[in-house]
MOPAC internal coordinates of N, CA, C and O (Angstrom, degrees):
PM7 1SCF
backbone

  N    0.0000 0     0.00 0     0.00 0    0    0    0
  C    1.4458 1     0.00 0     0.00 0    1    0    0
  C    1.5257 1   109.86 1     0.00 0    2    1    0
  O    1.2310 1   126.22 1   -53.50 1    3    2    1
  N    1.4901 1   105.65 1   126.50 1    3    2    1
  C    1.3693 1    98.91 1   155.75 1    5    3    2
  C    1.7117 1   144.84 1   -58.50 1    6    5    3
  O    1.2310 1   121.91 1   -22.50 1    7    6    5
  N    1.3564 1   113.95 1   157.50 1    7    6    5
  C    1.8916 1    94.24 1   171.83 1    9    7    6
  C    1.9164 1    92.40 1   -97.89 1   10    9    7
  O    1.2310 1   125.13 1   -25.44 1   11   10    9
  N    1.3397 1   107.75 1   154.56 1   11   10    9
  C    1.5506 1   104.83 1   177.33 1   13   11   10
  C    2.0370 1   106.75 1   -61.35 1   14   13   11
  O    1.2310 1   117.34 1   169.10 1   15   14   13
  N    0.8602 1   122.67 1   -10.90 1   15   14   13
  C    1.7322 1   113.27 1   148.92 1   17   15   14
  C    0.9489 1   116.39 1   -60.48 1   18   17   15
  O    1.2310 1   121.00 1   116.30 1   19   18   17
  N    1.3942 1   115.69 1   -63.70 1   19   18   17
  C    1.7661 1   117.73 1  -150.78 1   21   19   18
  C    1.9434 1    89.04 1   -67.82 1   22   21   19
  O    1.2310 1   117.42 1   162.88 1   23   22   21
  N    1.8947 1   122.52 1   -17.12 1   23   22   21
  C    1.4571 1   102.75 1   172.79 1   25   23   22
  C    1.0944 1   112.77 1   -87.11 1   26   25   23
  O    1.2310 1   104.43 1   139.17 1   27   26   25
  N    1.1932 1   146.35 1   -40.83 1   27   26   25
  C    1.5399 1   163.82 1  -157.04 1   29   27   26
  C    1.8754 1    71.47 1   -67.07 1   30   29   27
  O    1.2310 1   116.24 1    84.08 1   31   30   29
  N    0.8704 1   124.74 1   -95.92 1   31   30   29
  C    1.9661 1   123.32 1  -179.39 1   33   31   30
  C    1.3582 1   102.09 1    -3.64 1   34   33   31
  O    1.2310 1   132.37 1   106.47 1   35   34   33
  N    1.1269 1    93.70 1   -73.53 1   35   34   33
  C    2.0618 1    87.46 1  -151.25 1   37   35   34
  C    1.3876 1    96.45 1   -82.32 1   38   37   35
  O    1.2310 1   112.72 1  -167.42 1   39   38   37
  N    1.3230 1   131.36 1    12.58 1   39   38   37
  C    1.3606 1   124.99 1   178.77 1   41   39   38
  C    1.5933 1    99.47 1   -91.92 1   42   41   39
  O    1.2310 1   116.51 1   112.15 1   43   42   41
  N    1.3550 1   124.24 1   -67.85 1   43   42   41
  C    1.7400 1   126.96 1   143.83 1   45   43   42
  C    1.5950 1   117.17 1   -14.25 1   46   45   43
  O    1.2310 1   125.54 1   130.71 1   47   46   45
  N    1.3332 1   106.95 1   -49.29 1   47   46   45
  C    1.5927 1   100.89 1   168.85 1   49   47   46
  C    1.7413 1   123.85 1   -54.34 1   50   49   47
  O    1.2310 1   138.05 1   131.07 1   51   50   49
  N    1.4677 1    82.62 1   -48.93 1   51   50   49
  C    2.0879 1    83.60 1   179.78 1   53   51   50
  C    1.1967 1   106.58 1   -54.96 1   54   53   51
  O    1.2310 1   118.20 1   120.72 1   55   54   53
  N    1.5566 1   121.04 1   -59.28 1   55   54   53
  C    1.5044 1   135.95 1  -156.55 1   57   55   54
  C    1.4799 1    87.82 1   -48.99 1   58   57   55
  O    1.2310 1   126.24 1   102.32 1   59   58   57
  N    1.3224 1   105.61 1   -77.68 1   59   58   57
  C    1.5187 1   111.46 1  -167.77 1   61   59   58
  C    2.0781 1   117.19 1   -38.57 1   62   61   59
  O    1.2310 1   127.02 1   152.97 1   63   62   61
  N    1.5141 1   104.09 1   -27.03 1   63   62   61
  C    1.0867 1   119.19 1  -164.60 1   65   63   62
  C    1.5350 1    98.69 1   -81.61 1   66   65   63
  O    1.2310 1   121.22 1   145.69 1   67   66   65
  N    1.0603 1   115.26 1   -34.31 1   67   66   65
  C    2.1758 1   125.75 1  -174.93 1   69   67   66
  C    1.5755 1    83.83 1   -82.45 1   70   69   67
  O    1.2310 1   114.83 1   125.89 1   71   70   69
  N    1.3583 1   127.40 1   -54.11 1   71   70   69
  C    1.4432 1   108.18 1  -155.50 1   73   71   70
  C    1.7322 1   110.12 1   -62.62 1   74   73   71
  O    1.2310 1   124.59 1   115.55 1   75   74   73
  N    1.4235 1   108.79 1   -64.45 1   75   74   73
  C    1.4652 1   108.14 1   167.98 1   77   75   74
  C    1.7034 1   108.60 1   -37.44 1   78   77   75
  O    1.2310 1    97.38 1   123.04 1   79   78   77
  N    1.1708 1   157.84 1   -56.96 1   79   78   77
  C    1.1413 1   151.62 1  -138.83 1   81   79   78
  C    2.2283 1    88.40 1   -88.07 1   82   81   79
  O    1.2310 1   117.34 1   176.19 1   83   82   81
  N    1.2136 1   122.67 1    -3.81 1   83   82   81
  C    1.1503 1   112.20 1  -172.98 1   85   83   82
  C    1.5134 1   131.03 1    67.89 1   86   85   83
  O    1.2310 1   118.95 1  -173.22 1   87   86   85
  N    1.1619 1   119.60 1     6.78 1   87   86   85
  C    1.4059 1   148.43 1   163.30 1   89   87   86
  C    1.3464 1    99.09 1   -57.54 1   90   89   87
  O    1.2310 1   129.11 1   -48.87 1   91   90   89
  N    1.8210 1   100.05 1   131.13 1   91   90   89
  C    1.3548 1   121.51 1   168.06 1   93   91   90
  C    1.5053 1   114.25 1  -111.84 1   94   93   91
  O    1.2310 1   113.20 1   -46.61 1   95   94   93
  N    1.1603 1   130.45 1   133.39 1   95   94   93
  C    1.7232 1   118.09 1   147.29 1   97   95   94
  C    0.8430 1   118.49 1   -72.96 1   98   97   95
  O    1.2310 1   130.85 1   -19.12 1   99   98   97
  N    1.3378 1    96.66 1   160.88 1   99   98   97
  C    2.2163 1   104.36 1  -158.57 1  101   99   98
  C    1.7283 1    69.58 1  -113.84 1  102  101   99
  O    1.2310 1   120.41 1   -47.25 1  103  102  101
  N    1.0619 1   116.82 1   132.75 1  103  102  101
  C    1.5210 1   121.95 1   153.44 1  105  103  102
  C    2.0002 1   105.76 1   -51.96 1  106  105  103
  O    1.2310 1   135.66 1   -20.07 1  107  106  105
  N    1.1448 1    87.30 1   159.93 1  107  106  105
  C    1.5019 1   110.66 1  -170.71 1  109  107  106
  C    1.5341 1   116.13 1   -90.42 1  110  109  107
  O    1.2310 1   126.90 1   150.62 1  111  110  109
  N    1.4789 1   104.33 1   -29.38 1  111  110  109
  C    2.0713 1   105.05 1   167.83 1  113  111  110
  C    1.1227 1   109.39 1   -80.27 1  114  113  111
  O    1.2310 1   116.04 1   169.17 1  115  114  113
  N    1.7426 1   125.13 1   -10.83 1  115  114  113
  C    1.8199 1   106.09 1   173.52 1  117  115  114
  C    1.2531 1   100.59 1   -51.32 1  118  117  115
  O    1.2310 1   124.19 1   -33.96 1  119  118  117
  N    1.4565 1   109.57 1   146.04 1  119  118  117
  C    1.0894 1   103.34 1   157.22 1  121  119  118
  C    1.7420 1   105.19 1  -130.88 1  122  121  119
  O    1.2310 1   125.36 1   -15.78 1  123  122  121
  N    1.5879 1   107.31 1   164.22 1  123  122  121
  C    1.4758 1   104.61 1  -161.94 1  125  123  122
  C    1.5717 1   107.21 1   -77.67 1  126  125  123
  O    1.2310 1   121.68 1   -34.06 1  127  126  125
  N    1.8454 1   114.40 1   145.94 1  127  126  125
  C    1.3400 1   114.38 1  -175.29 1  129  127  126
  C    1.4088 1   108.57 1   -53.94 1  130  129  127
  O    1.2310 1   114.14 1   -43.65 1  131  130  129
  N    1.3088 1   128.69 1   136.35 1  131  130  129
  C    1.5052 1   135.47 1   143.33 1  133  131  130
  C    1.1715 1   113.95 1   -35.17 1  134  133  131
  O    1.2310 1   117.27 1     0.23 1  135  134  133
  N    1.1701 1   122.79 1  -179.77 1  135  134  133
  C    1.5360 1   136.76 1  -177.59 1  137  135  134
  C    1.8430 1    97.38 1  -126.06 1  138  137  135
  O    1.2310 1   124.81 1   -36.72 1  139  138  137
  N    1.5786 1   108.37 1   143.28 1  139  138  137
  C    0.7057 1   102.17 1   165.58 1  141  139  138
  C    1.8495 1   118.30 1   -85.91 1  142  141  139
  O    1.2310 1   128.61 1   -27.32 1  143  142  141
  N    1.5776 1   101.02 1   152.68 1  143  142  141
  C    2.0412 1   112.83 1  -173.35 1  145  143  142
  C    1.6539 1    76.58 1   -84.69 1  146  145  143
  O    1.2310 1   133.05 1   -26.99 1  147  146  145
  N    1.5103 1    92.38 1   153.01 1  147  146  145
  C    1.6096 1   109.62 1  -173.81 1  149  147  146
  C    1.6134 1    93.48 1  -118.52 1  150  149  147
  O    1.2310 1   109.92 1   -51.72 1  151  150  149
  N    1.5440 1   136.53 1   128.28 1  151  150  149
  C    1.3426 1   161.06 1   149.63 1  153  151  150
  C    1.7924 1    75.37 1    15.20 1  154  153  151
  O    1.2310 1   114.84 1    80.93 1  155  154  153
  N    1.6368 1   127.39 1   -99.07 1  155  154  153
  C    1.2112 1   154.87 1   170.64 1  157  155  154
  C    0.8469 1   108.85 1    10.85 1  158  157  155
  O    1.2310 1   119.97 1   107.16 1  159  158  157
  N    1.3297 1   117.66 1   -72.84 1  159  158  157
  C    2.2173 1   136.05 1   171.37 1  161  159  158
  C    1.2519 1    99.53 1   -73.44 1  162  161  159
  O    1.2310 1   110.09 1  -169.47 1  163  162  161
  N    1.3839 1   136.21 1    10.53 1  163  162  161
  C    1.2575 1   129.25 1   156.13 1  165  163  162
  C    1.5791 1   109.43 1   -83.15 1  166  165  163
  O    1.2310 1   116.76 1    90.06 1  167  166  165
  N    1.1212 1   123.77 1   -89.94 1  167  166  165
  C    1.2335 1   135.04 1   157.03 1  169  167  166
  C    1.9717 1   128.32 1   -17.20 1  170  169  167
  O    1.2310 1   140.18 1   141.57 1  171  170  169
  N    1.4578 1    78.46 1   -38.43 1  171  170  169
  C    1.9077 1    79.07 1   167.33 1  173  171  170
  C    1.6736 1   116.98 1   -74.37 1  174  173  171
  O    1.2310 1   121.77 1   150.24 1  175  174  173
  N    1.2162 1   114.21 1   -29.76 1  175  174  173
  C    1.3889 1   150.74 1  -152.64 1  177  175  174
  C    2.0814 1    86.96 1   -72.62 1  178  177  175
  O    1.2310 1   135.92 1    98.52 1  179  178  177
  N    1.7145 1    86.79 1   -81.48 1  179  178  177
  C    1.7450 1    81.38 1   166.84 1  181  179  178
  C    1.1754 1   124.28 1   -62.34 1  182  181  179
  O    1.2310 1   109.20 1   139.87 1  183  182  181
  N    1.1984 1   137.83 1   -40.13 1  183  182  181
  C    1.9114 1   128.16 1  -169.25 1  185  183  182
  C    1.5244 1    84.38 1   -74.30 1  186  185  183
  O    1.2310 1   112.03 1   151.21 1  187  186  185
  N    1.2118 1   132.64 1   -28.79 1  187  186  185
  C    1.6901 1   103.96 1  -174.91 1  189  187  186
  C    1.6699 1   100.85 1   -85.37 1  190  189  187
  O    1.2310 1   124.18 1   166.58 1  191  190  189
  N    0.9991 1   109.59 1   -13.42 1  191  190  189
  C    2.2139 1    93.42 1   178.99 1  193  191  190
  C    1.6719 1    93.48 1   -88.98 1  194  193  191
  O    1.2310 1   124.85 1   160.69 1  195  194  193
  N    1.2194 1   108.30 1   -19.31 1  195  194  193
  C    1.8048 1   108.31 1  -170.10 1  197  195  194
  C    1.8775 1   103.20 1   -61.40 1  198  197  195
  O    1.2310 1   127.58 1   142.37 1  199  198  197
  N    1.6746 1   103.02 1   -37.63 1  199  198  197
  C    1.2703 1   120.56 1  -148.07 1  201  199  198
  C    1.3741 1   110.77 1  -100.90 1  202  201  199
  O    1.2310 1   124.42 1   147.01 1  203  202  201
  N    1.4845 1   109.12 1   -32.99 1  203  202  201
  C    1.4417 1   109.65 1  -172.11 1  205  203  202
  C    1.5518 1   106.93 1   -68.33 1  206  205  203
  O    1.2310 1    97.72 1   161.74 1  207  206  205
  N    1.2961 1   157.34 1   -18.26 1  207  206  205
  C    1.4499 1   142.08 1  -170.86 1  209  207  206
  C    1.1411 1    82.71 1   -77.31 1  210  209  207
  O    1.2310 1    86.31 1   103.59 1  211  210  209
  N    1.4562 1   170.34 1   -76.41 1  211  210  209
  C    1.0711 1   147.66 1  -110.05 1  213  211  210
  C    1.4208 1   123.45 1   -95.56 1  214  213  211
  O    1.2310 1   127.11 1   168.62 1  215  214  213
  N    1.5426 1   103.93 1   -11.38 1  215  214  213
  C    1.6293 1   111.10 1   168.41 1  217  215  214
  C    1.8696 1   111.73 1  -114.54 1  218  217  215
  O    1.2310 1   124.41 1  -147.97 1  219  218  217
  N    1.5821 1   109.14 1    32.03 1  219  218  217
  C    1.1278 1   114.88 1  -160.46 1  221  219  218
  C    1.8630 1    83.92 1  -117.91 1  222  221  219
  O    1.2310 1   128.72 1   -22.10 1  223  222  221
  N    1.4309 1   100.80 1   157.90 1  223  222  221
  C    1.8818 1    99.26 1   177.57 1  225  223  222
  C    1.9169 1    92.21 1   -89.64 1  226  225  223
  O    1.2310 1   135.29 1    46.42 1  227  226  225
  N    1.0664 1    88.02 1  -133.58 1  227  226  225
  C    1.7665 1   109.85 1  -159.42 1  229  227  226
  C    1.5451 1    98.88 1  -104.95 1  230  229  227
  O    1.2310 1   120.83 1   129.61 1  231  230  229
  N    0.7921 1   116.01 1   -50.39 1  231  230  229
  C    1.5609 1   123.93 1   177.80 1  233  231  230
  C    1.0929 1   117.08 1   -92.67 1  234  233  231
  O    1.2310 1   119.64 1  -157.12 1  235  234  233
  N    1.5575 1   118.28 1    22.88 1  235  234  233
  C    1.8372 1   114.99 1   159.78 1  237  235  234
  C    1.5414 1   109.43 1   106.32 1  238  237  235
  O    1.2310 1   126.54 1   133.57 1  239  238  237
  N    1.7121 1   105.04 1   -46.43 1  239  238  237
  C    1.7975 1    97.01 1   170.97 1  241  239  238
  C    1.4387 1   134.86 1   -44.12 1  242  241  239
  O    1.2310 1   127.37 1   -13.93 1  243  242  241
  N    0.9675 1   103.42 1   166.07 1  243  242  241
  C    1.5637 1   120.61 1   166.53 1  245  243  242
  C    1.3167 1   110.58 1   -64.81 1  246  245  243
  O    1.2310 1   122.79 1   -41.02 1  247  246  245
  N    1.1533 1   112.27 1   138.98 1  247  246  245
  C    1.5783 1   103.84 1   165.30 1  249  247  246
  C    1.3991 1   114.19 1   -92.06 1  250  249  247
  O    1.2310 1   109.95 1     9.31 1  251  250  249
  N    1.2846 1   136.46 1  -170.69 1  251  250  249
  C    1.6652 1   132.52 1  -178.66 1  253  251  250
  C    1.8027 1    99.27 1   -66.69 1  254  253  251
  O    1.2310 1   127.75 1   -49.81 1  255  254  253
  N    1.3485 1   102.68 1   130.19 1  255  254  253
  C    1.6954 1    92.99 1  -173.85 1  257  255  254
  C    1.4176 1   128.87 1    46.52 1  258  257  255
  O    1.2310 1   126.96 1  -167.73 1  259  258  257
  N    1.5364 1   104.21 1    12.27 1  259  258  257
  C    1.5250 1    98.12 1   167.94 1  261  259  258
  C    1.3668 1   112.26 1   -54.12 1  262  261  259
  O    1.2310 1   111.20 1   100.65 1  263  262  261
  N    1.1240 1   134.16 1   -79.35 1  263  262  261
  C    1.5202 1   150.35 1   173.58 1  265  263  262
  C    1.6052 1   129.60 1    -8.38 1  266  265  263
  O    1.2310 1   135.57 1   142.94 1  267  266  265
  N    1.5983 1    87.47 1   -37.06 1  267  266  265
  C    1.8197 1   119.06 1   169.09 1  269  267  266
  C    1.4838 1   112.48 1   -82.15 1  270  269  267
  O    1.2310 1   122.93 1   145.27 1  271  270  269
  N    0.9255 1   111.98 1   -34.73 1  271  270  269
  C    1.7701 1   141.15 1  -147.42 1  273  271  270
  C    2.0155 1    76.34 1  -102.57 1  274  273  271
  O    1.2310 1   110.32 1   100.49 1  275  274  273
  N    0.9578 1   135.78 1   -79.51 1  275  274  273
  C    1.3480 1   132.34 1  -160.32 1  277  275  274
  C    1.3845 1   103.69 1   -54.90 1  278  277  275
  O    1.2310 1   113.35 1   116.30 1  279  278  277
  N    1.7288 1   130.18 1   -63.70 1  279  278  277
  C    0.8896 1   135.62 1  -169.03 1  281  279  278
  C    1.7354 1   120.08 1   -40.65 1  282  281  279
  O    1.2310 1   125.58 1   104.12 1  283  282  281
  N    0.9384 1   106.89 1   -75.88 1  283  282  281
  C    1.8428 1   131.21 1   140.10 1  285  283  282
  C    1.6328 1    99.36 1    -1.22 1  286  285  283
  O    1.2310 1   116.55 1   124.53 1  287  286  285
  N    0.8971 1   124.17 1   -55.47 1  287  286  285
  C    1.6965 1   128.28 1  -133.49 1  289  287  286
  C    1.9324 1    76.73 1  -107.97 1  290  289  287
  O    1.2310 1   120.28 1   131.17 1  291  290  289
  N    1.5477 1   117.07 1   -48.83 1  291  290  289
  C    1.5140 1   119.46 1  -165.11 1  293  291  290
  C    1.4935 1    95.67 1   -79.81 1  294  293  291
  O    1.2310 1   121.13 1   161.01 1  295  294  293
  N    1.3966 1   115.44 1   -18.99 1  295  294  293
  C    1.7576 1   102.52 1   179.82 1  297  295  294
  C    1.7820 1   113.41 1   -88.90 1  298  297  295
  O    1.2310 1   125.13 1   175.01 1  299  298  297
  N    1.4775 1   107.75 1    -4.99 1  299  298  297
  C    1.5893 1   134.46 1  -174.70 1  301  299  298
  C    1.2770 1    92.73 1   -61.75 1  302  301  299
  O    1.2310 1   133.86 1   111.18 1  303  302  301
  N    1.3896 1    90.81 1   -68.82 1  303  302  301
  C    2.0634 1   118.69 1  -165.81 1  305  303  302
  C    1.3923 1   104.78 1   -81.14 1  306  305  303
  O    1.2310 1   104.69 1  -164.94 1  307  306  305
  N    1.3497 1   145.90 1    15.06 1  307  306  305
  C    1.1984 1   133.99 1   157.38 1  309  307  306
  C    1.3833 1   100.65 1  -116.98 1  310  309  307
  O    1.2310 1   107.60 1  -171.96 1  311  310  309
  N    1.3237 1   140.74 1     8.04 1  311  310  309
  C    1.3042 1   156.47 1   174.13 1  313  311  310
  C    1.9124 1   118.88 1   -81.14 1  314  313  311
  O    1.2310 1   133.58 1   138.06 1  315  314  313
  N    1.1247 1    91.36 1   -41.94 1  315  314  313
  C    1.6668 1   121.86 1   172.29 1  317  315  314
  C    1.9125 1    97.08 1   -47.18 1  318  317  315
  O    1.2310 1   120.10 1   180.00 1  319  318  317

């Protein structure tokens, strides 16, 4: 066990130990830039929600190559 000196010490030690090493903290609310959506992935974005029920079954699945079969068809119609 420590005594609260011997922590208050080696706690001063780290600090002191990050500051000399030139180390910054990045604060914790940056948050990382987004990317900008390009016109392109706009448009694919809708013709693929436009497109996907129709290679989808009844209960939400895929059909055989639906998924391939939609994409294809949403990169057709965002091609236009």
């Amino acid at each position: 066990m420590l005594t609260l000196d011997e922590y208050m010490a080696l706690r001063r030690l780290i600090t002191s130990e990050r500051e000399s090493e030139g180390s910054t903290l990045v604060p914790a609310a940056s948050a990382p830039k987004r990317r900008r959506v390009s016109a392109y992935n706009r448009r694919y974005k809708a013709a693929f929600k436009k497109v996907a029920p129709r290679y989808k079954l009844k209960n939400g699945n895929w059909k055989s190559n639906g998924f391939r079969s939609a994409v294809r068809a949403a990169h057709k119609m965002a091609k236009k």
